[in-house]
C-alpha positions in Angstrom: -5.0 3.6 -5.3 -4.0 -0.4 -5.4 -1.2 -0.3 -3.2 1.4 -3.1 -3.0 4.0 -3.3 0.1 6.8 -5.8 0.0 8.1 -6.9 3.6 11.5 -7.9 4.4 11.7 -11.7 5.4 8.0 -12.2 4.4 6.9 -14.5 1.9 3.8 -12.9 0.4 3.4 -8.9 -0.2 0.6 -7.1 1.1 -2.1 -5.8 -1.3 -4.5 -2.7 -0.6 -6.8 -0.4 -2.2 -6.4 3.0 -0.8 -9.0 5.8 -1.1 -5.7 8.0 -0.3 -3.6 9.8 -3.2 -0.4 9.1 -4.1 1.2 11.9 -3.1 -0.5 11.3 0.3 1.1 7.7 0.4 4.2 9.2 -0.8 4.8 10.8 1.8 3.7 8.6 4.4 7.0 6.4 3.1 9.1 9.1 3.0 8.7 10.0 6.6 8.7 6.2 7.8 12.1 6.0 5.8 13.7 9.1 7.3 12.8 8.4 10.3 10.9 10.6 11.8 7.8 7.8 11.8 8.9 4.5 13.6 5.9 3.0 11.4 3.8 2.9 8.1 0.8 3.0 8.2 -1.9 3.0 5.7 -5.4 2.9 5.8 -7.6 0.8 3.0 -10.9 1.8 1.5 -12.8 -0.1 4.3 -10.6 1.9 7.6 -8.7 -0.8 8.1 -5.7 0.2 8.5 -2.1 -1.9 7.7 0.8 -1.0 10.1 4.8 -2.2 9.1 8.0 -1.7 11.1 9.6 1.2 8.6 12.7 -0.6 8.7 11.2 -4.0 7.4 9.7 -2.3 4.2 11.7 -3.9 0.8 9.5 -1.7 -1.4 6.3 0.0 -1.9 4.5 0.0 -5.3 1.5 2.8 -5.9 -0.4 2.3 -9.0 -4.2 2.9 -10.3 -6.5 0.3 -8.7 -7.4 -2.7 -11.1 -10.8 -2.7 -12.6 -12.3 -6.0 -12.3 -15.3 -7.3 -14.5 -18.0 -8.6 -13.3 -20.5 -11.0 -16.0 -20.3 -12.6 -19.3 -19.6 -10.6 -22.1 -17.4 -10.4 -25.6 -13.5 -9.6 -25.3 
């Protein structure tokens, strides 16, 4: 999943592909927003993983990761 993860005061968003579902990421943000999880944190297709202060998060968009061509060919 292509995850994108707005931070408060940040200029830039942070952008990750996720081997995780969406339900899975789901409810990583709900518990970081109710509060029983100080922090998000979210692990990327390589095990990196990106941690944010749960009470800096401005939003959180989970969508289908972008396909990207590779090569010539005809549009």
């Amino acid at each position: 999943m292509e995850v994108k993860i707005g931070v408060q005061n940040a200029p830039r968003e942070i952008v990750i592909e996720s081997s995780q579902t969406a339900e899975e990421i789901q409810n990583a943000i709900t518990e970081a927003l109710e509060g029983t999880e100080k922090l998000f944190t979210l692990a990327d297709e390589h095990g990196r993983r990106v941690i944010v202060p749960a009470d800096r998060l401005a939003y959180v968009e989970i969508g289908e990761p972008a396909v990207r061509k590779v090569g010539f060919g005809t549009l």
